[in-house]
N, C-alpha and C positions, 0 to 999 in steps of 0.2 A: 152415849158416845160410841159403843159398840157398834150399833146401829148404825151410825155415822160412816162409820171406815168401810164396814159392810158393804152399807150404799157404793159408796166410791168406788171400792174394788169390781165390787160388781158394773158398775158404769164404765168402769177400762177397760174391763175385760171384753166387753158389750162392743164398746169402741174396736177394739185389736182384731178382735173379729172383723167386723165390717171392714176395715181398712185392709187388712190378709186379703180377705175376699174381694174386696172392690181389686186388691191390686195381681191379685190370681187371675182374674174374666183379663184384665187389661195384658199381661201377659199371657195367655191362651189366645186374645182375638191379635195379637202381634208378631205370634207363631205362626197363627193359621195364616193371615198377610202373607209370609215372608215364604211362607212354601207352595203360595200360590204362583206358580209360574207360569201362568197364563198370557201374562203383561208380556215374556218374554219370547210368544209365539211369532215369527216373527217369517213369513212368503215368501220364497223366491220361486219363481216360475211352477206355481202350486204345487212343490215341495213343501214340506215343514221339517226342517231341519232341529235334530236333537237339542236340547235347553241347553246344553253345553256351547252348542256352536254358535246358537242364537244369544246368548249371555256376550260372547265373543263378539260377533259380529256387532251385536250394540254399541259394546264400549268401543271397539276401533271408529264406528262412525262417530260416534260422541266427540273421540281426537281427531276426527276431519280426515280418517285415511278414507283412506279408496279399496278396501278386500278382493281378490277376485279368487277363485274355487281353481284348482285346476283338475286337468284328466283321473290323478289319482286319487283325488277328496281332499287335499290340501288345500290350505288357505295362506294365498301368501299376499303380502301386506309390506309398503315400502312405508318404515317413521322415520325422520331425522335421519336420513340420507342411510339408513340402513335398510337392507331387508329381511324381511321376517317369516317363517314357515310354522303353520300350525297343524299338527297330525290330531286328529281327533279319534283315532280309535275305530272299533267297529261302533254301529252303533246298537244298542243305544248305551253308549258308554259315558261315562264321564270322565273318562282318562283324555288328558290335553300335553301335548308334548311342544313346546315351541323351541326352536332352533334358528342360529342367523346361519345360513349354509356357505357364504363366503369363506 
């Protein structure tokens, strides 16, 4: 009977493992994914503009605006009849400042 429980303990433990681990690889290959920001390389006039700005520029086209860059590196953007200014920093920064300047 000893033997018995033995077995078993040892089979779970056996299990808990492999399942730890299956679910460690699944979370390390979902890290690696998610810091890949390659996807969000994104051309303008053979520019490549910072992951920040390019993160940015996705999602306004996502919402159907229309962005345009001005003289000083600003990005300004009209939604729902407002408008909207994005200061992106030096680069390569991740600092994002948005303001409606109205």
């Amino acid at each position: 009977m000893e033997y018995l429980v033995c077995l078993i303990i040892v089979c779970v433990v056996i299990f808990l493992v492999k399942k730890i681990s299956s679910l460690r690889e699944e979370y390390t290959e979902e890290k690696n994914n998610f810091s890949d920001t390659s996807s969000f390389a994104v051309k303008t006039s053979g520019n490549e503009y910072p992951v920040t700005t390019n993160i940015v520029l996705s999602a306004l086209q996502a919402l159907g605006c229309q962005p345009e860059f001005k003289e000083d590196n600003t990005l300004v953007v009209s939604y729902q009849g407002e408008t909207f200014q994005f200061d992106f920093g030096e680069a390569p920064s991740r600092y994002t400042r948005i303001w409606d300047p109205c």
